[in-house]
N, C-alpha and C positions, 0 to 999 in steps of 0.2 A: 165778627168778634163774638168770642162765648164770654157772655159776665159772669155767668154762675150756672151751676150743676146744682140740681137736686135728686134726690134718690134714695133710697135706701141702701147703708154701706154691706158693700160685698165683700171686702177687703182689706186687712189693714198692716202695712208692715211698718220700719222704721222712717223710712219718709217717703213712700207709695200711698197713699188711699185709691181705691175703686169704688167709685159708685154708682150703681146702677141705672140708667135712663132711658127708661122706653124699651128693656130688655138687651141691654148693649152698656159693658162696665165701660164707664169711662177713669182711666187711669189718670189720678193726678199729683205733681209732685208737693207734698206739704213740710211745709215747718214740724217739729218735734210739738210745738205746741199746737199747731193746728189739730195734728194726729191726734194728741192727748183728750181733745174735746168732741172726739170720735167715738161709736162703739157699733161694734156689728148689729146687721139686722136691723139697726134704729135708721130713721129718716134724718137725713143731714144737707144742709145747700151749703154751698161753699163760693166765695166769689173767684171767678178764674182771671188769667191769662195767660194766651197764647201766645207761646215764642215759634217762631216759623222760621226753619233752618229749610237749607238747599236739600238735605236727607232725610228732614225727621221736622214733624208736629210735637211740640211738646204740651201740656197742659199743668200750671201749675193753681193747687188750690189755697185758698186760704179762707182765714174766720171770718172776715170781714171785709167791707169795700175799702175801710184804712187800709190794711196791710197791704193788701193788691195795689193802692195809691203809690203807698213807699216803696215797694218791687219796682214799679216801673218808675217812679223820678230816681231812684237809683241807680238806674242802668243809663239817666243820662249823665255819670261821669265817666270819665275816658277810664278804661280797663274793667269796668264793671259790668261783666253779664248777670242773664239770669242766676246763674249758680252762686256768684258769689252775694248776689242781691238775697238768692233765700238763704245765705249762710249768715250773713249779716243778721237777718231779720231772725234765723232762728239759735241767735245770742241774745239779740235784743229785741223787745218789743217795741212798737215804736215811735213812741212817745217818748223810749228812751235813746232811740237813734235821733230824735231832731234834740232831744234834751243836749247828746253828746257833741254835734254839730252844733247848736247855739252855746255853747260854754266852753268849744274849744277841747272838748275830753278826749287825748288823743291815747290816753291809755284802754277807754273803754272800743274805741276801733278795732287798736292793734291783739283784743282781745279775740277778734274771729278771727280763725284757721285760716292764712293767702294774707292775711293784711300785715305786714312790715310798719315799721316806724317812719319811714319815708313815704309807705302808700297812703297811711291814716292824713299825713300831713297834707296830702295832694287831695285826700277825699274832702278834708276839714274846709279846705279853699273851696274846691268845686260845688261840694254842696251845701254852703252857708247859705244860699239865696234860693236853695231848690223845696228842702224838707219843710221849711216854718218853723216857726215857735209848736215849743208840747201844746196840746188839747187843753191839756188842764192848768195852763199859765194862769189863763185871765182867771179862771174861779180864784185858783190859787192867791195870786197877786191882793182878787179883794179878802179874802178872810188874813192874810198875814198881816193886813191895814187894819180891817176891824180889830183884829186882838192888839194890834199897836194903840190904837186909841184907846184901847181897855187897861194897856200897862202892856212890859213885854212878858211874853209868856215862856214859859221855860222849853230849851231849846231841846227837849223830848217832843214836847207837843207840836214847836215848829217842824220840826223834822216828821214826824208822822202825819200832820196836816199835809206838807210836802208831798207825800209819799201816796197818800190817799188820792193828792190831788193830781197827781199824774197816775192813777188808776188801777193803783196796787188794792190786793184788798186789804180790812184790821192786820188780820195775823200776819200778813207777810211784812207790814210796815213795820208793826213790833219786834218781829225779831230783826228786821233791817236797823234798827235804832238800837236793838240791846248789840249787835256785833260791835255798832260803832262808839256804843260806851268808853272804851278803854282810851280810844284817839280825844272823844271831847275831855273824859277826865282830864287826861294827862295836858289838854291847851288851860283847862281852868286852873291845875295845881301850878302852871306858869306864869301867874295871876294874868289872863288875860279869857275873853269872852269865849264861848263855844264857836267853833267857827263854821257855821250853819250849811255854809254854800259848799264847801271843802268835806264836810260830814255830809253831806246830800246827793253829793259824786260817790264818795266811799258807799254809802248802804246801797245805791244804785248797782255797782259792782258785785255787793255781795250778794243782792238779789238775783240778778244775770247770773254766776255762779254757779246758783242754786238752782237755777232751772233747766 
């Protein structure tokens, strides 16, 4: 097995990278976002895996030993190869693929290219017990307590602690919280609460979106 390539990038196109080892490019398939944290000439490691077909070595890269995790627990659902594992991953990152599986979010599936409303339903099942809870639950979980003990805090802040805590950065959670202004308005002007969990799915969305 190759865990990781390092090297300096020789190469970069829409989801190719090459990177140099030992005088020999080694091609790898990445994420949009993996690319993005690329740049020629500069040194970069990337974590791999290798899918081994009957005609063909494939190599795919990624940011980190997470995403490589979620590639491969992904391909153990039925229908799911490599391709549509890096197509999955390169809609969502993946904290928000287990977020989408542990809540059920069969809108945020049927969002990559190959997935139908009947496939998301069959992944939803298969891979409830495979991906885990997000990374950033448990931080999360304790700060939504501490500010409850403090009084509840206004459901801006919850939503952007949210958002932090599953490993967005400031900016991106800010405008994730101002898109979904309009949806909490409009649940408050019905006199009834922001509805935290339901706005938490939405910015999620429009984050993915955006990227």
């Amino acid at each position: 097995m190759i865990a990781f390539v390092s090297g300096p990038v020789a190469a970069l196109a829409t989801t190719t990278a090459v990177i140099e080892v030992g005088g020999v490019g080694m091609a790898l398939h990445c994420t949009p976002h993996t690319i993005a944290g690329l740049r020629l000439g500069q040194e970069a490691k990337l974590a791999t895996s290798l899918v081994v077909r009957e005609d063909s070595l494939t190599l795919y890269g990624f940011a980190d030993d997470d995403e490589r995790q979620v590639f491969e627990l992904l391909q153990g659902a039925s229908g799911v190869g490599p391709r549509l594992a890096q197509a999955m991953l390169g809609v969502h990152r993946p904290d928000a693929l287990r977020l989408a599986v542990a809540t059920g979010d069969e809108k945020s599936l049927t969002a990559v290219p190959g997935i139908g409303k009947k496939g998301a339903q069959k992944l939803l099942l298969e891979l409830k017990d495979k991906l885990g809870q997000p990374l950033g639950t448990g931080a999360l979980v304790g700060a939504q307590r501490a500010a409850a003990a403090a009084g509840p805090a206004p459901w801006t802040e919850q939503l952007q602690a949210a958002l932090i805590g599953l490993g967005y950065a400031s900016r991106e959670a800010e405008e994730a919280v101002s898109a979904v202004t309009p949806q909490a308005e409009a649940a408050i002007a019905a006199g009834g609460p922001a509805p935290v969990p339901q706005l938490l799915r939405a910015a999620l969305q429009t984050l993915n979106r955006a990227r």
